[in-house]
C-alpha positions in Angstrom: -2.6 -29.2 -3.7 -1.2 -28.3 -0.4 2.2 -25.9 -2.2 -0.9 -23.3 -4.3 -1.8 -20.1 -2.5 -4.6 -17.8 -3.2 -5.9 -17.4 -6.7 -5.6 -14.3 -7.9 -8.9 -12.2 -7.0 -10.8 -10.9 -9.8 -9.0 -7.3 -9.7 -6.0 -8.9 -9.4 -6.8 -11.2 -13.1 -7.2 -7.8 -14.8 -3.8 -6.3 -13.3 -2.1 -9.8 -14.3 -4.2 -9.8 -18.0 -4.1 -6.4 -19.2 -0.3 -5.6 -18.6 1.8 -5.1 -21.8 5.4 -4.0 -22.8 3.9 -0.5 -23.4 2.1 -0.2 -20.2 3.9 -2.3 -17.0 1.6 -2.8 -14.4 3.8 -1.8 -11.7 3.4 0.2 -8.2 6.3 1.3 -6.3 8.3 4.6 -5.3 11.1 5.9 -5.7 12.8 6.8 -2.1 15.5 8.9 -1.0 17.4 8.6 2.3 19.9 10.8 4.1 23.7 9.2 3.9 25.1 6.4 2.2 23.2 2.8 3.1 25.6 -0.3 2.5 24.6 -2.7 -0.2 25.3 -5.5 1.5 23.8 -4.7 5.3 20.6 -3.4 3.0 20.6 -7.1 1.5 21.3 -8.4 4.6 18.2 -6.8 6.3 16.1 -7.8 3.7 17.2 -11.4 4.4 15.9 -11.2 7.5 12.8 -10.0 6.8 11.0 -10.7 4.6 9.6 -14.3 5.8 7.3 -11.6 7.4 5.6 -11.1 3.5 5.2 -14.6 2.3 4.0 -13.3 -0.5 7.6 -12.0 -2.2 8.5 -15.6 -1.9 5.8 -16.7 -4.8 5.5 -16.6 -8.2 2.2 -17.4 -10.4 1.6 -20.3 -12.4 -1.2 -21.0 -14.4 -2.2 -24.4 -16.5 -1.6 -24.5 -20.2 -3.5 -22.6 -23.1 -5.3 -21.0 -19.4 -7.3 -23.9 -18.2 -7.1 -22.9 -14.9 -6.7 -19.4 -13.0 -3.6 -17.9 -12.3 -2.4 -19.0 -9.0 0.0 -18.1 -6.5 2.8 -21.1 -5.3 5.8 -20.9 -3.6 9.2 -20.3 -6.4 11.6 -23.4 -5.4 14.1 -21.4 -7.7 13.5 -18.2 -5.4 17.0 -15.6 -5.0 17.2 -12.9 -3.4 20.0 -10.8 -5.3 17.6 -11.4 -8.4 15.0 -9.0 -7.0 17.4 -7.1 -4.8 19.8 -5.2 -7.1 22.2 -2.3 -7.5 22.6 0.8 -10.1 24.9 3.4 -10.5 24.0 6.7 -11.7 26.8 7.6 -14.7 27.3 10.8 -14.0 26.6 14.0 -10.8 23.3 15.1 -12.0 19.4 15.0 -10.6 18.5 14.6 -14.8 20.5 11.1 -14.3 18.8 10.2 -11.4 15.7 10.8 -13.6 16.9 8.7 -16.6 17.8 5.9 -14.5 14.9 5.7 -12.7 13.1 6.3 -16.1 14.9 2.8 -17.1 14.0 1.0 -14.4 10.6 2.2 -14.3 10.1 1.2 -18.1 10.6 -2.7 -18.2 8.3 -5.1 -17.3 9.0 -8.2 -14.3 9.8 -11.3 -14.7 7.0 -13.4 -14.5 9.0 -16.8 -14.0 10.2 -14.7 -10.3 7.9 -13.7 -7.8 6.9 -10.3 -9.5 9.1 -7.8 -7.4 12.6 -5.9 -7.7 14.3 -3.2 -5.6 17.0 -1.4 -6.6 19.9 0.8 -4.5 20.7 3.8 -6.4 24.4 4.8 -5.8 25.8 8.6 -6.9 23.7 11.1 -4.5 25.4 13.4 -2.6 25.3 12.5 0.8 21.8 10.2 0.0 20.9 6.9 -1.1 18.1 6.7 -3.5 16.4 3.2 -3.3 13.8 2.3 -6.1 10.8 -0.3 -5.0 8.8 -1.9 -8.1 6.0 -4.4 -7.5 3.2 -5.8 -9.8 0.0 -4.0 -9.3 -1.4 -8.3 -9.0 0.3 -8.8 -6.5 -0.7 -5.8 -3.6 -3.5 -3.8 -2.6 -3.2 -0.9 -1.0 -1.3 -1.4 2.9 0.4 -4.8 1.1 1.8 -2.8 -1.2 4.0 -1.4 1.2 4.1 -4.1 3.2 8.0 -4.9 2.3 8.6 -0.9 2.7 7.6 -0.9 6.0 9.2 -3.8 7.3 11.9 -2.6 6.5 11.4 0.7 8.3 11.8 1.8 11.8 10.5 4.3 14.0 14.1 4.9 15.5 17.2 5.6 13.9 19.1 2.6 16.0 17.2 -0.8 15.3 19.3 -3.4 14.2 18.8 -6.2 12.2 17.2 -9.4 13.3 18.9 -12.3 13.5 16.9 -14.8 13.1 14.9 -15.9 10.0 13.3 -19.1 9.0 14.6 -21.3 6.4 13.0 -20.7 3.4 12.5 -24.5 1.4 9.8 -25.0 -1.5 8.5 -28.1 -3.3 8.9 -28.3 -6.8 6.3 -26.6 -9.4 3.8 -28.9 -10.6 4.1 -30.5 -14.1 1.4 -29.6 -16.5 -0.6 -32.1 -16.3 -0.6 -32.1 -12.4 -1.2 -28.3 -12.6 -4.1 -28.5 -15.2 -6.0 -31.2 -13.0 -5.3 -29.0 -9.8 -6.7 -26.1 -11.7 -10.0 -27.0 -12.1 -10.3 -28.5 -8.9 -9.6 -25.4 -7.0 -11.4 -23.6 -9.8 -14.7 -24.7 -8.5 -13.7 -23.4 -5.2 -13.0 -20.3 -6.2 -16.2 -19.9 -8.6 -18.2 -20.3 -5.0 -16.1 -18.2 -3.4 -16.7 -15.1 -5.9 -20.3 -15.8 -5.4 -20.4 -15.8 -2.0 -18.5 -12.3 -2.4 -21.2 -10.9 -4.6 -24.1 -12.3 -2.9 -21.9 -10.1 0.5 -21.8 -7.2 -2.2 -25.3 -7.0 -3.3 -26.4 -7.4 0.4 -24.3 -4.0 1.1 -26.0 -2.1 -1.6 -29.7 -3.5 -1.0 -28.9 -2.2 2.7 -28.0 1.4 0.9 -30.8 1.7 -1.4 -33.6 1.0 2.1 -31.9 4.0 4.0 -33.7 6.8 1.8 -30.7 8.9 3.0 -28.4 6.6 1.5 -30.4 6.0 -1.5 -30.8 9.8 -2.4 -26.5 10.1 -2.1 -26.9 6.8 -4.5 -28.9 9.1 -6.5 -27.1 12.1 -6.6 -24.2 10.3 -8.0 -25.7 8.8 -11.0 -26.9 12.3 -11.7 -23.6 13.5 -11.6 -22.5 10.5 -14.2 -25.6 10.9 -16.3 -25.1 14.8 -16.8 -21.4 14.1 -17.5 -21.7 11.7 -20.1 -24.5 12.7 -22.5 -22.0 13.2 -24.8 -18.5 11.5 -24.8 -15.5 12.9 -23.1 -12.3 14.0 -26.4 -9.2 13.4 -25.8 -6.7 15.6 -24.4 -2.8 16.2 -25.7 -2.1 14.0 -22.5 -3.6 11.1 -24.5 -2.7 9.3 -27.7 -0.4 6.0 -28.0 1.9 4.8 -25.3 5.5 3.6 -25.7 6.3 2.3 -22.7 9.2 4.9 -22.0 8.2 6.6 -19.0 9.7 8.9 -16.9 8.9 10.4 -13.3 7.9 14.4 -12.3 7.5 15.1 -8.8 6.1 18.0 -6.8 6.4 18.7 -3.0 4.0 20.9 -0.9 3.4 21.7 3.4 0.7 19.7 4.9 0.3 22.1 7.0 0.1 24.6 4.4 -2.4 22.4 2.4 -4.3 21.7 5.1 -4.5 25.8 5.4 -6.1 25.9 1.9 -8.5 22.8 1.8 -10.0 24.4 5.7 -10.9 27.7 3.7 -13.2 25.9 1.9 -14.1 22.9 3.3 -12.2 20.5 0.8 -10.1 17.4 1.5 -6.3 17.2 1.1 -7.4 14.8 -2.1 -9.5 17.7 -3.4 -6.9 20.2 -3.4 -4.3 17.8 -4.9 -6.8 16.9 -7.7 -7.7 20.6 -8.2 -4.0 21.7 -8.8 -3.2 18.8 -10.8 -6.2 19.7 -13.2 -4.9 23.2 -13.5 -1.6 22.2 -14.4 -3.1 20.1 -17.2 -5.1 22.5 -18.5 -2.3 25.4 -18.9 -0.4 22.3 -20.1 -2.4 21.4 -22.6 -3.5 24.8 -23.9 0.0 24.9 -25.0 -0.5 21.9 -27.5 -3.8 22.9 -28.9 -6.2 22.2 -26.5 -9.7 21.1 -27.9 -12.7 22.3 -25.7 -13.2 19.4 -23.4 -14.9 21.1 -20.5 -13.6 19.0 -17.7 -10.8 16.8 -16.9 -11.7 13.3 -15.8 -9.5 11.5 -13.3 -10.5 7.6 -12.6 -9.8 7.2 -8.5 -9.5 4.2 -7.3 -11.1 3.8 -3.8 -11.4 0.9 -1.1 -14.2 -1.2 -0.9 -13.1 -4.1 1.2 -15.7 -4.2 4.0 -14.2 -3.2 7.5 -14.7 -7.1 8.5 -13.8 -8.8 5.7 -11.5 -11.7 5.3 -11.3 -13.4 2.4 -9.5 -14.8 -0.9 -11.1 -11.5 -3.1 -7.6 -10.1 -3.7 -7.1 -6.6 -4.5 -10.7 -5.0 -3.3 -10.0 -1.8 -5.3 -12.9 -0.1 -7.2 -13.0 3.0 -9.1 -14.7 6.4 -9.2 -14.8 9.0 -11.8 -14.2 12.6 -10.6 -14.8 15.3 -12.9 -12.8 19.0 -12.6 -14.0 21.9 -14.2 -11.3 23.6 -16.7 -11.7 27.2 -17.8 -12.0 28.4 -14.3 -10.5 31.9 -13.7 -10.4 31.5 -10.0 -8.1 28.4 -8.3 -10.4 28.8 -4.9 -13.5 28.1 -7.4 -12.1 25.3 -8.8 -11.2 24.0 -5.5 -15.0 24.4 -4.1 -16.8 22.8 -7.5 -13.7 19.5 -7.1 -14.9 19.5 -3.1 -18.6 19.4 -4.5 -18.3 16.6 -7.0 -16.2 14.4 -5.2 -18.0 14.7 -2.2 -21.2 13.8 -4.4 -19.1 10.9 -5.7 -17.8 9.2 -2.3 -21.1 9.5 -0.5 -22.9 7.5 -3.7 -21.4 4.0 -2.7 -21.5 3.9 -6.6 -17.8 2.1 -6.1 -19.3 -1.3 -4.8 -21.6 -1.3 -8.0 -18.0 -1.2 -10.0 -16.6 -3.7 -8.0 -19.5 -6.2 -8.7 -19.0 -5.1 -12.4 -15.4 -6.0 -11.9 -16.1 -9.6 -10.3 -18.6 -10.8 -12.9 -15.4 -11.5 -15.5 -13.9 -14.1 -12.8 -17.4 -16.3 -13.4 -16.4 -16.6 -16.6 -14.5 -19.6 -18.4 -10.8 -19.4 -17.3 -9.6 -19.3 -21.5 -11.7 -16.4 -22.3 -10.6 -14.3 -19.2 -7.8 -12.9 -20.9 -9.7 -11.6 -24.2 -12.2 -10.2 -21.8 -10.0 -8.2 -19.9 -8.0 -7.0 -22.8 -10.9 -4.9 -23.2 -10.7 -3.1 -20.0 -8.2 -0.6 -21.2 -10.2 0.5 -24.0 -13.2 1.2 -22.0 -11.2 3.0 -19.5 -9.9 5.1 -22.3 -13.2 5.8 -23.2 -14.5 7.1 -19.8 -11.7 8.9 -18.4 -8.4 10.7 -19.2 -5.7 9.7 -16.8 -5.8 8.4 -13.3 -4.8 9.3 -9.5 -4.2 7.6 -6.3 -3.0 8.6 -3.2 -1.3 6.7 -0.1 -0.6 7.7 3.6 2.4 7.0 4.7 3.5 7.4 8.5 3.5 11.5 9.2 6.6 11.1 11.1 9.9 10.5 10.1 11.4 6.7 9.6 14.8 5.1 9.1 16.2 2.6 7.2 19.5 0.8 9.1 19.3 4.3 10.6 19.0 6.4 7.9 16.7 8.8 7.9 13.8 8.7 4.6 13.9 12.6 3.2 11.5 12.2 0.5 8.9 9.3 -1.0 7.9 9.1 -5.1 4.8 7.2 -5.7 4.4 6.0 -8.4 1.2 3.9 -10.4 0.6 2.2 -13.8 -0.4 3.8 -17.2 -3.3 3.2 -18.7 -3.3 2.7 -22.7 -4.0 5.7 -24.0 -3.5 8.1 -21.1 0.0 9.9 -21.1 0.2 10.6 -17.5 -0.8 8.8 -14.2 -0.6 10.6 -10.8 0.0 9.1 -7.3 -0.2 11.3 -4.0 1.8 10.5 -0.9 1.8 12.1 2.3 4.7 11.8 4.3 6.2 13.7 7.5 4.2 17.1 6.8 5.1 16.6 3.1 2.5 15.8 0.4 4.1 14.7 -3.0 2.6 14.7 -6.1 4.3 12.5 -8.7 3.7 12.5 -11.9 4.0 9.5 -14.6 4.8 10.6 -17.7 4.9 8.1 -21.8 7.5 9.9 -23.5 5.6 9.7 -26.4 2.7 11.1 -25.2 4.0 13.9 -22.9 7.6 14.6 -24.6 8.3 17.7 -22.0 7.5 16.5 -18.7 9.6 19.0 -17.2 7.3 21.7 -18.2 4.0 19.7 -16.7 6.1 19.7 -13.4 6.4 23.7 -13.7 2.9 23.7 -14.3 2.4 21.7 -11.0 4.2 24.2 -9.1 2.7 27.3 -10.8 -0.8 25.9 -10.0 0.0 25.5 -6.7 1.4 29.1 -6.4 -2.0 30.5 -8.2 -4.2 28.3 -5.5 -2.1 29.8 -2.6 -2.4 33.4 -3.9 -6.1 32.8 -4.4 -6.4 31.5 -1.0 -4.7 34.9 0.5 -1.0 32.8 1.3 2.0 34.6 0.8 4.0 33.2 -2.0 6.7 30.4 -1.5 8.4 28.9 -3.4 7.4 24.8 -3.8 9.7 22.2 -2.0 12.5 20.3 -4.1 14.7 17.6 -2.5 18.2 18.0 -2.5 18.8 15.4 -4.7 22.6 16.9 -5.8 24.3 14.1 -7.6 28.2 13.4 -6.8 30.2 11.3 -8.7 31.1 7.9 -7.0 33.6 5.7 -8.1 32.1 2.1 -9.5 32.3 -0.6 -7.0 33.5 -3.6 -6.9 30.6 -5.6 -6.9 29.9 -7.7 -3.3 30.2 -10.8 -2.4 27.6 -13.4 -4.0 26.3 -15.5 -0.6 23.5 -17.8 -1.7 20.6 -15.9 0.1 17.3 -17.8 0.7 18.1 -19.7 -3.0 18.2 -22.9 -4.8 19.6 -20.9 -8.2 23.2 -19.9 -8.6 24.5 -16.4 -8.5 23.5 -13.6 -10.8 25.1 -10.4 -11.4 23.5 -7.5 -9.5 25.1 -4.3 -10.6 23.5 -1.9 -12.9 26.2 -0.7 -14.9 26.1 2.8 -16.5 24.8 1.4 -20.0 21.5 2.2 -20.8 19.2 -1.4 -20.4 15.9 -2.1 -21.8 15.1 -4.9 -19.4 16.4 -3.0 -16.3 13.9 -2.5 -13.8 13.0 -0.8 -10.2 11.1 -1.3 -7.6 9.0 0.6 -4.7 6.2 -0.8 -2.4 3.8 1.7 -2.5 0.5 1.3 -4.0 -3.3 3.1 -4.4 -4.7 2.7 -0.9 -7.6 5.2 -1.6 -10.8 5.1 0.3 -13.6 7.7 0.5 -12.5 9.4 3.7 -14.0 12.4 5.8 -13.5 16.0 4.4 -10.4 16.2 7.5 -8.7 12.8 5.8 -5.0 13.5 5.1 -4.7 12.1 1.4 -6.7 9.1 2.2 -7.2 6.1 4.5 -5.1 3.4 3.9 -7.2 0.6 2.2 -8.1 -2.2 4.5 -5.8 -5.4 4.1 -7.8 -8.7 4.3 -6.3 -10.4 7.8 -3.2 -12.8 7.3 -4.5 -16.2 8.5 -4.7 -16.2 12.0 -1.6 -18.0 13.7 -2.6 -21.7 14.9 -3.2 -21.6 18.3 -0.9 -24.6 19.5 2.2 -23.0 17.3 1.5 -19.1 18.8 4.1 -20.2 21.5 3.9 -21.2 24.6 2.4 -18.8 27.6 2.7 -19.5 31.4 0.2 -22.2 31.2 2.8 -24.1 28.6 5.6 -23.7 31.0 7.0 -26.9 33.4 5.6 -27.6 36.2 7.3 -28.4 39.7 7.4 -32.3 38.4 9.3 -31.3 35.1 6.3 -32.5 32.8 4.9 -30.2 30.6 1.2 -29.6 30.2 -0.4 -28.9 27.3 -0.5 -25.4 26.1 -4.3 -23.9 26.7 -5.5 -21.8 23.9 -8.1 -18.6 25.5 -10.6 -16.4 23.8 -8.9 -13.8 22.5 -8.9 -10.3 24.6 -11.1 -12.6 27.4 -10.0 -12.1 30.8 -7.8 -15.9 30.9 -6.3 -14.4 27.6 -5.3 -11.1 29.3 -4.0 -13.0 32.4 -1.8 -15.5 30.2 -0.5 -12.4 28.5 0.7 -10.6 31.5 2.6 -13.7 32.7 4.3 -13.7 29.3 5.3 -10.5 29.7 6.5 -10.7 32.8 8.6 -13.9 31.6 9.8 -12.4 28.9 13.5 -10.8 29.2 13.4 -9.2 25.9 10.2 -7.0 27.0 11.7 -6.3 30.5 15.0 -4.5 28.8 13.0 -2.9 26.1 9.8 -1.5 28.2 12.7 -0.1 31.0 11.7 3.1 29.9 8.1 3.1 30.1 6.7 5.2 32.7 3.7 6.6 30.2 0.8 4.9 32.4 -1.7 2.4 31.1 -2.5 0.4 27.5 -6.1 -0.4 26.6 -6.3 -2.6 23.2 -10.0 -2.6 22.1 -11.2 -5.0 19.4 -14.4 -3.4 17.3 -18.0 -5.3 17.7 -16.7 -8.2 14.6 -20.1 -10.8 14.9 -18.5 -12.6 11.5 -15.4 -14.1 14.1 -17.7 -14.1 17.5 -17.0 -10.4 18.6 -20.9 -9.3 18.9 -19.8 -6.3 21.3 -16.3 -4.3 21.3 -13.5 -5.9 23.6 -11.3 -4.3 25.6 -8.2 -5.8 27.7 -6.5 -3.5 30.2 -2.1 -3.6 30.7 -1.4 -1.5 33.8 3.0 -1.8 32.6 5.7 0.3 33.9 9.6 -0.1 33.6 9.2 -3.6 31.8 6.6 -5.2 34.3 2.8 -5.3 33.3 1.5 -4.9 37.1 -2.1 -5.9 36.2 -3.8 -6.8 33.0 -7.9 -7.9 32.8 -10.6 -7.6 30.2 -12.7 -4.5 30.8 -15.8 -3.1 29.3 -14.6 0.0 26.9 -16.6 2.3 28.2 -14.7 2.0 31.8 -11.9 2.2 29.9 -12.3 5.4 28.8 -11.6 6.4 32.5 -9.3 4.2 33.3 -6.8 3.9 30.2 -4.2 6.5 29.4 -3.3 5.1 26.2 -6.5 3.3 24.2 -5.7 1.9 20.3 -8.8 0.3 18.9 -9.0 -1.3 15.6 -11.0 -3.9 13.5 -10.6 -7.4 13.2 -8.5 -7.2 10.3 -6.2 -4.8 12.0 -5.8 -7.1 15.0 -4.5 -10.2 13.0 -2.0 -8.3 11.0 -0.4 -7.0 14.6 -0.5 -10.2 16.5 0.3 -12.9 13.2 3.7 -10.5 13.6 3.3 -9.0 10.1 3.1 -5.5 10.7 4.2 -3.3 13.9 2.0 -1.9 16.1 3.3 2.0 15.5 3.3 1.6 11.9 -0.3 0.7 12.1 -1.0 3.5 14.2 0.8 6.4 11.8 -0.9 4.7 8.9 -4.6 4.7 10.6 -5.0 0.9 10.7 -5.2 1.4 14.4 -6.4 4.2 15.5 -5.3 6.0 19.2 -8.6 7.1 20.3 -6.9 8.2 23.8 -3.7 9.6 24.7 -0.7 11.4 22.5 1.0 9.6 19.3 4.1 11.3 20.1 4.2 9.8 23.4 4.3 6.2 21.9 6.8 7.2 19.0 10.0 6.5 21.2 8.8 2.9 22.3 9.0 1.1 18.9 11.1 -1.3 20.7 8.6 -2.1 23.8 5.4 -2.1 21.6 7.6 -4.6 19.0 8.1 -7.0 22.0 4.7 -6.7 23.7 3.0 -8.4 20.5 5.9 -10.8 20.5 4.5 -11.9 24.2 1.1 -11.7 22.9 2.0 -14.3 20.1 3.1 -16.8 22.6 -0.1 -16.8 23.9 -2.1 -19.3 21.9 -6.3 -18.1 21.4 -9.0 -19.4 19.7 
C-alpha cells in the first residue's frame, strides 16, 4: 500500500460527493498580468516546479460500487500540457474575456487527471490573463494557492530553476487489489477521525469551563435561535442552477476601506459583506422581492487548531452571518453586520459544525455518497448564497517578471443559490467577485453596478468624497492565432494532446486558478482574513535534509555520518551557520544584505516537544552569517533587528522547501513581530537560499 496518499478528509468527501454538472466544485481565480507571458517559458516554469506540490501530481481512486474511501495515489499517466492549456479570446473585447472565462469556468474536471487545469488567455492588450481551476477536494485554504504562489516571485527578475526531479509512478492498483487496500486503510482512517473528534470535543469542553467563553458560546446560539424561528424564503438570487456561470468583479482601496470599517469599528470582511448585501437587496427589489428581512451569507472559517498536523483534510467549517435589509443608512448597516458577526466569530459555534461535518466519514463507505447528496439541500435551506475571502501578498508579485495587475477569486455554487462571492485582497486592492448561474441571475452586469453603487452609498454615508470604483484595464486587442508549440513530453507517460483553445465555443473547456476560502475569525483590524492554517507537509527525513558541515570529509577523505540536531537547539544553529557559510549560492545572493540581525522563533508546540518558544539568532552580513546560537526570545527582543515567529505548522512548510519564506510573511503564516516588511521585500533571493542551507541540515 506504499503508492496511496491521504484519504480524503471528511470535508473533502462532501466537496468530492456533492459536485454535479450544474454545480462544479471548483476554486480558482482568474489573473491578469502586465505584458505578454510566453506559453512555452510559462509551461516551462511550471515544469520546474511543481514537484514542490506533490499533490497536482495525483489523482483519486476509489474501490468499486464505493467499498473503500476515496484516496489520493500518484497518476502513472500524469501530462502536463493536459492540465496546462492555452485559449484565445475571438475577438478585442473585455465581454469575450468574460465569455471565455464563463466557458472555462462552467465544465467540470476530469476526474481520471489529477483534478486541476490552468489556462493562458491570449488577446489582452498589452496583458496576459491566466485562469487557475482546482477542485475544492483537493485544497484548503493556503494549498489552494499553493501552485499560484510557487509560481510567483517577489522580484521581477527570478528565473526559472533548473533542476526538477524525475517524476515516475507505479501503476494503479487493479480492483481487486484496490478493494482489499481499501478497507485496510479504512480502519486507519475510521481511528484517525476519532481521534480528531475526541481533539474537537476536548476544544469545546475547554470553551464551555471559561464562563467567558461559554457566555460568547451563548450569545451565538441566541443569535441562531432568534433567526430561525421561522424559515428564511428564497430570494430572486435563488431558484435552479444550470451550470452556466459567468464572473462580476468589483475593485475598491484598502486604504479607502480600511477608512470606512475604522469609523465604526468593523472588519474589512464586515464592510465587504455589508456592500455586497446592499447590492442584493436593490438587486432583487428589481425582480419582486418578497419580504425576507435579512440576507444570509454561509462563511466558511478555519478551524484547524494552530498545532495541528494531521490527515483531516480540508478543516473548513461554516458560520452563518445574517445582514439586515431595508436599512436606510449604509453606516447602520455596516454597525448591525460588525455586531452579528462579531457575535458569530467569538461563539466558537464553527468547531460544533465541523464535528457535525466529521460524523458522515464514521459512516459505511457505500452510504457516504447518499448522505452527502443531502448537504446541498440543507444548505439551501439555511442560507442564501455564500462568501469567502483570501489574503493574498499586499505587495506586488511577478510571474517570469511580469507584473500581477489584478486577482479574481472565485468559489463554487451551491444548488439553489444563484450567486457565490469570494474576497481577495491584493496590493492595496480588495476585489469582490461575483459568481453568477445564468439561469438564476440572467443580468449579472447590473448586480456588478449594484456592487459599485453600494459602495458609493457606504462612502457618502461615511463622509468620503465620491470616486469612482476601480476597473482593470482589461482592453482586448486582436491577436493573430498561433501556431500551436511544440509538444515535448513534460513529466508524462501519455502522448501528446492538443492544447489550444480554439475560438469555438466548448462545453467541456475548463479554467483554472489556485485560490481558495482561507477564512478564519480574525481581529476587528484583519485585512479580509487570515489565511487558514495548512496542516505541515511531512517533515523532511533527517538523513535526506542534506548534508551540513558535520557530513562533510574529513582530513582522511572518509566521510562521517551526517548528525541530525534538535531543531532551533544551539548544535542545530551552529551546523546551520557553517552551511551557510559553505554555501556559494547564499554568499552571491545575501551580497547585499547589510539590514542587521535575523531571529527565527518557533511558538511553545508541546504536541512535537517545543514546551517553551525557541529562538535561534543569525548575526549575517554581505553573504556570511558571523554568529548564529539559540537564544531565549525575550533577549531577543533586544538583540534581533529582524524577528519572524510562527507555529509549528508554519516552520515545516518553510524548511520541507514548499513555500518561501516572504510569501509566508505577506500572507501572515509568519508573522514579523520586529523590524520593517519592506526592508525584507528586496531579498527574495537571500531568504530563498538561507532555508535551502537550513534543509541541508538534518534535525530531529
Amino acid at each position: 500500500m506504499s503508492g496511496y496518499a491521504n484519504i480524503l478528509g471528511p470535508v473533502d468527501s462532501a466537496f468530492y460527493y456533492v459536485e454535479r454538472p450544474e454545480t462544479p466544485m471548483n476554486i480558482g481565480a482568474l489573473t491578469i498580468y502586465e505584458g505578454h507571458i510566453d506559453f512555452q517559458e510559462f509551461v516551462q516554469l511550471i515544469d520546474s516546479r511543481l514537484h514542490l506540490a506533490p499533490r497536482y501530481f495525483q489523482r483519486i481512486v476509489q474501490a468499486p460500487l464505493h467499498l473503500g474511501q476515496p484516496t489520493w495515489i500518484d497518476d502513472p499517466s500524469f501530462y502536463l500540457r493536459n492540465h496546462v492549456k492555452r485559449a484565445i479570446l475571438p475577438t478585442a473585447t473585455e465581454e469575450h474575456l468574460r465569455i471565455k472565462v464563463g466557458e472555462l469556468l462552467s465544465s467540470t474536471l476530469d476526474r481520471s487527471k489529477p483534478l486541476w487545469e490552468i489556462y493562458v488567455i491570449e488577446g489582452l492588450e498589452d496583458r496576459t490573463a491566466i485562469f487557475f481551476k482546482v477542485h475544492h477536494c483537493m485544497v484548503d485554504g493556503l494549498a489552494a494557492v499553493e501552485l499560484f504562489t510557487m509560481l510567483m516571485d517577489l522580484e521581477s527578475d527570478v528565473k526559472t530553476p533548473p533542476e526538477k526531479p524525475t517524476f515516475a509512478a507505479p501503476r494503479l492498483p487493479d480492483p481487486a487489489r484496490l478493494t482489499f487496500d481499501s478497507f485496510q486503510r479504512d480502519i486507519f482512517h475510521r481511528f484517525n477521525m476519532l481521534d480528531k473528534l475526541g481533539k474537537d470535543i476536548t476544544r469545546v469542553a475547554f470553551n464551555l469551563r471559561d464562563s467567558n467563553q461559554r457566555l460568547k458560546m451563548l450569545l451565538g446560539v441566541a443569535h441562531l435561535i432568534n433567526n430561525n424561528l421561522k424559515p428564511i424564503r428564497r430570494l430572486p438570487i435563488n431558484g435552479v442552477n444550470s451550470g452556466q456561470q459567468m464572473l462580476i468583479w468589483g475593485e475598491f482601496p484598502l486604504d479607502e476601506v480600511h477608512s470606512l470599517r475604522h469609523k465604526v469599528g468593523a472588519s474589512v470582511n464586515d464592510v465587504m459583506l455589508s456592500v455586497l448585501t446592499d447590492a442584493v437587496e436593490s438587486y432583487c427589489r428589481r425582480r419582486n422581492m418578497n419580504d425576507q428581512e435579512f440576507l444570509r451569507l454561509l462563511v466558511p472559517f478555519n478551524v484547524r487548531a494552530e498545532e495541528e498536523v494531521g490527515n483531516y483534510g480540508n478543516r473548513i467549517s461554516v458560520l452563518p452571518i445574517d445582514v439586515p435589509f431595508g436599512v436606510a443608512d449604509p453606516v447602520e448597516r455596516l454597525k448591525a453586520t460588525t455586531r452579528f458577526s462579531k457575535a458569530m466569530k467569538e461563539s466558537s459555534l464553527s468547531l460544533s459544525m465541523d464535528m457535525i461535518l466529521t460524523l458522515p466519514s464514521l459512516l459505511p463507505a457505500p452510504i457516504q455518497p447518499s448522505v452527502w447528496g443531502i448537504a446541498p439541500l440543507a444548505f439551501s435551506i439555511l442560507a442564501h448564497t455564500w462568501c469567502t475571502n483570501v489574503a493574498a501578498p499586499p505587495v506586488p508579485v511577478y510571474l517570469l517578471g511580469h507584473e500581477l495587475k489584478h486577482v479574481y477569486g472565485y468559489f463554487p455554487l451551491n444548488p439553489t443559490m444563484g450567486i457565490a462571492c469570494v474576497i481577495v485582497s491584493y496590493n492595496r486592492l480588495i476585489t469582490m467577485t461575483v459568481v453568477t448561474d445564468q439561469a438564476i441571475v440572467p443580468d449579472p452586469d447590473t448586480l456588478e453596478n449594484d456592487l459599485r453603487e453600494a459602495y458609493a452609498r457606504l462612502r457618502r454615508a461615511s463622509g468620503l468624497p465620491d470616486a469612482e470604483v476601480l476597473r482593470p484595464a482589461t482592453q482586448v486587442a486582436q491577436l493573430p492565432i498561433p501556431q500551436a508549440v511544440s509538444e515535448s513530453r513534460l513529466e508524462s507517460a501519455a502522448p501528446p494532446a492538443e492544447a489550444v483553445v480554439t475560438p469555438e465555443k466548448k462545453d467541456d473547456e475548463s479554467l483554472a486558478a489556485p485560490i481558495a476560502p482561507a477564512d478564519k475569525p480574525a481581529a476587528d483590524d484583519s485585512v479580509v482574513a487570515e489565511p487558514e492554517v495548512v496542516a505541515a507537509a511531512e517533515k523532511p527525513n533527517p538523513g535526506l535534509a542534506g548534508a551540513s558541515l558535520a557530513a562533510s570529509k574529513s582530513p582522511n577523505g572518509s566521510v562521517p555520518q551526517k548528525t541530525a540536531y534538535k531543531l532551533f537547539s544551539e548544535p542545530w544553529a551552529k551546523a546551520f551557520r557553517e552551511a551557510i557559510n559553505h554555501s556559494d549560492e547564499y554568499r552571491r545572493a545575501g551580497a547585499n544584505w547589510t539590514a542587521g540581525s535575523l531571529v527565527f522563533t518557533m511558538n511553545a508546540a508541546p504536541a512535537h516537544d517545543f514546551p517553551q518558544p525557541v529562538s535561534v539568532y543569525m548575526n549575517l552580513h554581505r553573504g556570511e552569517c558571523r554568529d548564529a546560537r539559540a537564544i531565549d526570545p525575550q533577549e531577543a527582543r533586544q538583540q534581533g533587528d529582524f524577528i519572524i515567529a510562527g507555529d509549528y505548522a508554519a516552520w515545516m512548510e518553510v524548511l520541507s522547501g514548499r513555500t518561501s519564506p516572504l510569501l509566508m510573511l505577506t500572507t501572515g503564516r509568519l508573522i514579523l513581530s520586529k523590524g520593517s516588511l519592506l526592508k525584507l521585500l528586496p531579498h527574495t533571493r537571500s531568504a530563498a537560499e538561507l532555508v535551502n542551507c537550513a534543509r541541508r541540515v538534518p534535525w530531529t
